[in-house]
C-alpha positions as CSV (number, residue, x, y, z in Angstrom):
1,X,0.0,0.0,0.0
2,X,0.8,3.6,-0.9
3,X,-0.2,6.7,0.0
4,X,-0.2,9.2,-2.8
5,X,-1.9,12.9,-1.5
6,X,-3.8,11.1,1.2
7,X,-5.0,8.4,-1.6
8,X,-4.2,4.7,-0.9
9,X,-2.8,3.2,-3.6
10,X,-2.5,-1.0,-3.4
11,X,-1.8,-3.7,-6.5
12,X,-3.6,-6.0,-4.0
13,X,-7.3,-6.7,-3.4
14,X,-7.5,-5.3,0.0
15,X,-5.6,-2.7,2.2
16,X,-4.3,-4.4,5.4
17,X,-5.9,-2.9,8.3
18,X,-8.8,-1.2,6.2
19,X,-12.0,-2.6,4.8
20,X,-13.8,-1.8,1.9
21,X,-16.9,0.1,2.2
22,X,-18.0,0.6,-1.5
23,X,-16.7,-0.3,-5.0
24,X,-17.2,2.3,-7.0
25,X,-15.9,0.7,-10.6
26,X,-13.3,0.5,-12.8
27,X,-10.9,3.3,-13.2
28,X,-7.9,4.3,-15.4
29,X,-5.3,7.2,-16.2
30,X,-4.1,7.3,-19.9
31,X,-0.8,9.2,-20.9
32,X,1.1,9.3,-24.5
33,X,4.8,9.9,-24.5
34,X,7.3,11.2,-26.7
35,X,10.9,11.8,-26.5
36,X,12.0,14.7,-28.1
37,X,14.6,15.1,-30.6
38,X,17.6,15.8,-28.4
39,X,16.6,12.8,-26.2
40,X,16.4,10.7,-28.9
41,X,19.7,11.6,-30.0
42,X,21.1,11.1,-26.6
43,X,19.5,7.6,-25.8
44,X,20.8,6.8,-29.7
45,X,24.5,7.6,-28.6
46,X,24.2,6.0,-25.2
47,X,23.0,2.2,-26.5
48,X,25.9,2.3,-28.9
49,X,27.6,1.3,-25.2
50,X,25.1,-0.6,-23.8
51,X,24.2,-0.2,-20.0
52,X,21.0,1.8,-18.9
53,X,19.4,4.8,-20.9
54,X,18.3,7.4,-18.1
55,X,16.9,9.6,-20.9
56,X,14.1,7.4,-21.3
57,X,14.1,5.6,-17.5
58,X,13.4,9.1,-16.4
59,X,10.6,9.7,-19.0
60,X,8.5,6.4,-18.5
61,X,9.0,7.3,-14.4
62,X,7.4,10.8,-15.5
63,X,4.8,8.8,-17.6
64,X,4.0,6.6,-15.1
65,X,3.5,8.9,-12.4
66,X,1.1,11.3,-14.1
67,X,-1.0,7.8,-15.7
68,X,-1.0,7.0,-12.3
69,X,-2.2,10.6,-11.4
70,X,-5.1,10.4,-13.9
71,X,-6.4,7.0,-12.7
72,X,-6.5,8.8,-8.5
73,X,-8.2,12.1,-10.1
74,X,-10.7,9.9,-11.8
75,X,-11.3,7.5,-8.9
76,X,-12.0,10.8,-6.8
77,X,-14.7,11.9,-9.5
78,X,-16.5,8.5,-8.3
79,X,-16.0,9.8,-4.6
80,X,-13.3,6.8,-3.9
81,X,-10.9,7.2,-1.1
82,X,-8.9,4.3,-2.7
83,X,-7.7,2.4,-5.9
84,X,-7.1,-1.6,-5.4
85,X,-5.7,-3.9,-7.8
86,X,-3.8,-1.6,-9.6
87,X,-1.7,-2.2,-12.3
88,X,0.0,-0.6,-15.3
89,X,0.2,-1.5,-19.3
90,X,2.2,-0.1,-21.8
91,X,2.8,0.2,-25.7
92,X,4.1,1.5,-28.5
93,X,2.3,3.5,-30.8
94,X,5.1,4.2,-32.8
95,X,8.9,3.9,-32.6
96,X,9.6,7.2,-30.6
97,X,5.8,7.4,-29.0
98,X,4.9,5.0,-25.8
99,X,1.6,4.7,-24.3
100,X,0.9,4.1,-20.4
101,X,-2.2,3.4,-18.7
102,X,-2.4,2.7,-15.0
103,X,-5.9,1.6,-14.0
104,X,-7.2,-0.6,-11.3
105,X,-11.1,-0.7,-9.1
106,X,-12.2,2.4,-7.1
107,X,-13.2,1.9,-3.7
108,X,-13.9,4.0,-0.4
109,X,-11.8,2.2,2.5
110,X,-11.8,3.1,6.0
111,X,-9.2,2.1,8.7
112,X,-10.3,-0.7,10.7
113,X,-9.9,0.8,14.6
């Protein structure tokens, strides 16, 4: 479990130490990437060496987060408290475009006392 602005976040079906109150449906956050020129260039020059490309490790972080962001700001639309089961997909679109959708079941959890 994570707390994100006061918003539990959990890839499981429950929250330890809360129960669910309500389900209030599916819910998702949807985010198109792409890496500009210069990046692009960068990320080029660095694989000619192998080892990790932080050009784009640092975009799909940045891509995840604000997919991630949707999905909570939808979820709060539906008056949920919570988002279990969540999980993330990804694919390309094109060679230098990536798509990212986080999405998992709204919910209104309360702490068990």
């Amino acid at each position: 479990m994570v707390l994100v602005e006061d918003f539990i976040i959990a890839s499981s079906n429950y929250v330890p130490g809360y129960e669910i109150l309500d389900t209030k449906g599916f819910v998702y956050g949807l985010t198109v990437r792409s890496r500009g020129v210069g990046g692009q260039i960068g990320a080029g020059i660095r694989s000619m060496f192998g080892g990790e490309i932080k050009e784009y490790v640092s975009m799909m972080e940045d891509t995840r987060d604000e997919a991630l962001q949707r999905a909570i700001d939808h979820a709060r639309e539906y008056g949920a408290n919570a988002i279990i089961s969540v999980r993330y997909d990804s694919n390309d679109i094109s060679e230098v475009m990536q798509e990212i959708l986080a999405y998992g079941t709204a919910v209104v959890a309360r702490k068990i006392e």
